[in-house]
N, C-alpha and C positions, 0 to 999 in steps of 0.2 A: 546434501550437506549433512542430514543427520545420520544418511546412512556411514558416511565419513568419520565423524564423530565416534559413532559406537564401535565401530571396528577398532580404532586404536583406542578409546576406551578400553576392548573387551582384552587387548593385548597388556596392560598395564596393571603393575597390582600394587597393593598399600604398601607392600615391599622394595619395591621398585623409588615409591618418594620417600621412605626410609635410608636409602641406598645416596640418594639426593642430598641429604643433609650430611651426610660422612663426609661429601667433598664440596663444603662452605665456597671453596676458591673458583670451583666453576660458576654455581650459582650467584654468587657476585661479579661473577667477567659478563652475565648472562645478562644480570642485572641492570649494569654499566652500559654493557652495548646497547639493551634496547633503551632503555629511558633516558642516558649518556649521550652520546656517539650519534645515534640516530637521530634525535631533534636537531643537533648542532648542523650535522651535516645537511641535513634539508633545507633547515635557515640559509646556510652557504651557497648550497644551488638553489633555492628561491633567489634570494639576492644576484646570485649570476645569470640568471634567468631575469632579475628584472621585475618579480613581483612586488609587488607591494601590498599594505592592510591585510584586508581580507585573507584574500589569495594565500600570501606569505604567512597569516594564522591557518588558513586551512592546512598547506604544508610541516608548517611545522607539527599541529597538531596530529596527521596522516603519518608525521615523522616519528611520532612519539609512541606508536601504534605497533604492538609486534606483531610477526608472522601470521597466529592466529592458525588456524586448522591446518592450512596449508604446508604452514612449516613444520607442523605436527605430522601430517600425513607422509611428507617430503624423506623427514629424520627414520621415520616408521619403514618405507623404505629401504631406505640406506640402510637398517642394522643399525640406528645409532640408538642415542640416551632417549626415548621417549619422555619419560617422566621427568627431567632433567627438561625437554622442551615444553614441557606442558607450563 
């Protein structure tokens, strides 16, 4: 994991989240999806699923969790916006 970490670190410059704030309207679609969109919808399938208490806080709180390295790593791949995923 950390050697994951520093790779797309080493890829990333303070240019790049400079580059990040010029286009406000992604980083709030970014925003929205992860802390928006993704709790709600977990609540949804917990509940269609049946959970209840606990369970259905653990989900939604797992819901409210983004990608994290992996979707870092994933975008890093691709060509996409690193620092925009970060």
């Amino acid at each position: 994991l950390g050697l994951l970490m520093f790779s797309v670190g080493i890829t990333t410059t303070i240019d790049d989240f400079k580059e990040c704030f010029k286009r406000p309207g992604a980083v709030a679609i970014n925003f929205i999806s992860c802390y928006g969109i993704m709790p709600v919808l977990a609540f949804f399938l917990a509940k269609i699923m049946g959970a209840e208490g606990a369970i259905l806080a653990g989900l939604v709180l797992v819901g409210s969790i983004n990608g994290g390295q992996a979707s870092n790593l994933c975008t890093l791949i691709a060509g996409g916006d690193v620092a925009l995923s970060v």
